[in-house]
Phi, psi and omega in degrees: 000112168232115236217157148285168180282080194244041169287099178337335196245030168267161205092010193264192166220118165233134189252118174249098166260003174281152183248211208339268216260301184337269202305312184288338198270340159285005163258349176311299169305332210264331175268351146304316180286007186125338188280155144254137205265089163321123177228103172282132185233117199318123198280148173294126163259144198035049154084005169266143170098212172065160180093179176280127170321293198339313219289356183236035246191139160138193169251163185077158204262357162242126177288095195225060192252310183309283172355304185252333174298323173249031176305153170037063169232133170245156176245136163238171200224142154199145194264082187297344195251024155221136161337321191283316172306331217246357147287334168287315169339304192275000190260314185292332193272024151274020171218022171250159184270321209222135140246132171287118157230158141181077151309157156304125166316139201093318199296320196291295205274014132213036164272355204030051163291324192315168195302321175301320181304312183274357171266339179295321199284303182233092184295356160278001176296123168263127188246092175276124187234107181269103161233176174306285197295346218090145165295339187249159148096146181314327186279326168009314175273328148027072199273163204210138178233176169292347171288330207272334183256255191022305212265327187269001179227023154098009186309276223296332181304341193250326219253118154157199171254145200301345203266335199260166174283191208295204187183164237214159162228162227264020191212170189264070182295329175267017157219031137269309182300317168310334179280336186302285185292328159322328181279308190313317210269344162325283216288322185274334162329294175283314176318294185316338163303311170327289199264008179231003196037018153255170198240171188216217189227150179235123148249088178279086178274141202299282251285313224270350176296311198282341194283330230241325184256019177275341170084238189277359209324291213279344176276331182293306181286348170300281197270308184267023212028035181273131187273158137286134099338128205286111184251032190059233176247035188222145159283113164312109190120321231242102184225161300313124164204104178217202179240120171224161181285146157244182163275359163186040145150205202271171187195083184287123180235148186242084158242051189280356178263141194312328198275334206271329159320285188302318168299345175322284135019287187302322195295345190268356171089011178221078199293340211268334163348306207267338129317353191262129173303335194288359192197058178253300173224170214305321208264293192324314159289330169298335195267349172249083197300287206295333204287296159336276144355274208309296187343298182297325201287318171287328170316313206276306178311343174281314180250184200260189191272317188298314189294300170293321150343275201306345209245296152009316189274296199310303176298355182070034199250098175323122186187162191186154149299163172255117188294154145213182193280335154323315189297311191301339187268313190298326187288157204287326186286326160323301179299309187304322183247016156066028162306302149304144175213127191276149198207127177244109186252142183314354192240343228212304195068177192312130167217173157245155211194127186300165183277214181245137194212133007254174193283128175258137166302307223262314191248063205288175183243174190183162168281135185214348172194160197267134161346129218271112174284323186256121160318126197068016180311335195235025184306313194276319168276321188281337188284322183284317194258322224256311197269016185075013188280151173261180180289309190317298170304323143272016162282322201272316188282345142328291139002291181271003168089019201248352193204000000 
């Protein structure tokens, strides 16, 4: 599948030398907007091994997580840990805008990758380095995965039921946010290059990404001394906003606000609700949350989820189904706006995959290509076309274990 490139970043360069989740997936968004993304990948010795794990990495007995982390990718292999492997490194970032890592801190500068090295070869390079801790600060050496900033930048303490230990979401949220903020401090990089003609550094910490989305935690502890708690399925305060039963199955509704109450209110046939002090304004519902809940949840068990859906629509009222991936192909609204997107790979034959988000009007970002089936799949075009190697020379660096 190839398309044109009408992506904001095209014409951009990206060298990825980070492996599972962080690093590629801040190189997945920098190549959904348009970049190209070089993504090096470690070579198999003596045919065991090599490659980004992601490539075994998923759920089900078909792995197909690679699939998606390495759309609009090309692949090359170098053997970063022998001299021959970590000079090819340096002949691509002289033709890259931007490389991706994110080894343990230290690992790149002794290889003699670091940011001083690779800024002599190219002072415009932008170097995004995704680790647990940061690059700075005592804990720094530290090795650190995403579950490990989660539980340190204050996630995990609040998420789960109040009676159990913490609880986890069901997907690697603190190192998709670290790839995240990571991608982000690329794009102000490259701006900031505009008026400075240099390239710097993104230093991206799992704990401090996750630490950026807790909202008040630490000033409500500071000035009123309030911990937050682990609550289930509700924002402690925040009423109604749950999950309720139907007669035949789950149903979310977000109505904590006064005007989106009282239509709640109307729908339910109980217009007087929204008037009644015990549920009139927001802290007056926080205070009786479950006493609430409950109230609604019976309302909700006399009918199915399409009936309250519908009263739901009519009334103007924030409310959904609870989603799986059966739903997402089906839904009309997925299609219309083209949120899956079909891909037919030589391994797999036709599947979906969410699309490139979010949608730019002028530059759209898009799949333009499949995941890199083989390590090193793209060795003979980027060494050859881009660093200007023949077959020999790259015969040669095989040879010595370096590609």
């Amino acid at each position: 599948m190839s398309q044109e490139n009408q992506g904001a970043l095209a014409g951009i360069r990206v060298v990825e030398l980070g492996q599972l989740i962080a690093g590629p997936f801040c190189g997945q968004l920098l190549g959904d907007m348009g970049a190209e993304v070089i993504k090096v990948e470690p070579p198999a010795v003596d045919g065991v091994g090599g490659g980004d794990p992601m490539r075994a990495w998923g759920h089900g007995e078909q792995k197909l997580w690679w699939e998606v982390v390495a759309r609009n990718k090309k692949s090359v292999s170098a053997n970063l840990r022998i001299p021959a492997g970590q000079e090819i490194v340096r002949k691509l970032v002289e033709h890259a805008d931007i490389l991706i890592e994110n080894f343990k801190p230290g690992t790149i500068e002794k290889w003699g990758l670091g940011p001083d090295a690779l800024h002599a070869i190219n002072p415009r390079l932008i170097i995004v380095r995704v680790s647990g801790y940061g690059q700075t600060g005592p804990y720094s050496s530290r090795a650190g995965f995403g579950g490990i900033g989660e539980a340190m930048g204050g996630w995990r303490a609040i998420v789960g039921d109040p009676d159990r230990p913490p609880s986890r979401m069901g997907v690697s949220i603190g190192d998709s946010l670290a790839a995240t903020y990571g991608c982000m401090g690329a794009l102000a990089a490259l701006h900031a290059r505009e008026r400075t003609g240099r390239g710097q550094v993104v230093d991206s910490a799992l704990y401090e990404a996750v630490l950026q989305v807790m909202e008040s935690l630490v000033p409500e502890y500071m000035v009123g001394g309030h911990v937050r708690q682990r609550t289930g399925s509700i924002l402690e305060g925040v009423a109604p906003s749950n999950v309720y039963q139907c007669n035949d199955g789950e149903y979310l509704i977000g109505a904590n606000q006064d005007a989106v109450f009282a239509r709640l209110c109307k729908a339910m046939g109980q217009p007087e609700l929204a008037s009644d002090p015990r549920y009139a304004t927001h802290l007056a519902r926080g205070q009786r949350q479950k006493e609430l809940d409950d109230l609604i949840e019976a309302w909700t068990k006399t009918l199915t989820v399409a009936e309250v859906e519908a009263l739901m629509i009519e009334h103007s009222v924030p409310a959904g189904r609870i989603y799986g991936a059966a739903d997402m192909l089906d839904d009309e609204h997925f299609k219309a706006r083209e949120a899956l997107v079909e891909v037919d790979s030589p391994r797999w034959g036709k599947f979906a995959m969410q699309n490139s988000f979010p949608k730019l009007s002028d530059t759209p970002s898009s799949i333009r290509s499949l995941a890199p089936q083989s390590i090193g799949e793209h060795n003979a075009q980027v060494y050859g076309e881009l660093l200007g190697l023949d077959e020999a020379a790259i015969a040669e660096l095989k040879a010595a274990g370096a590609v």
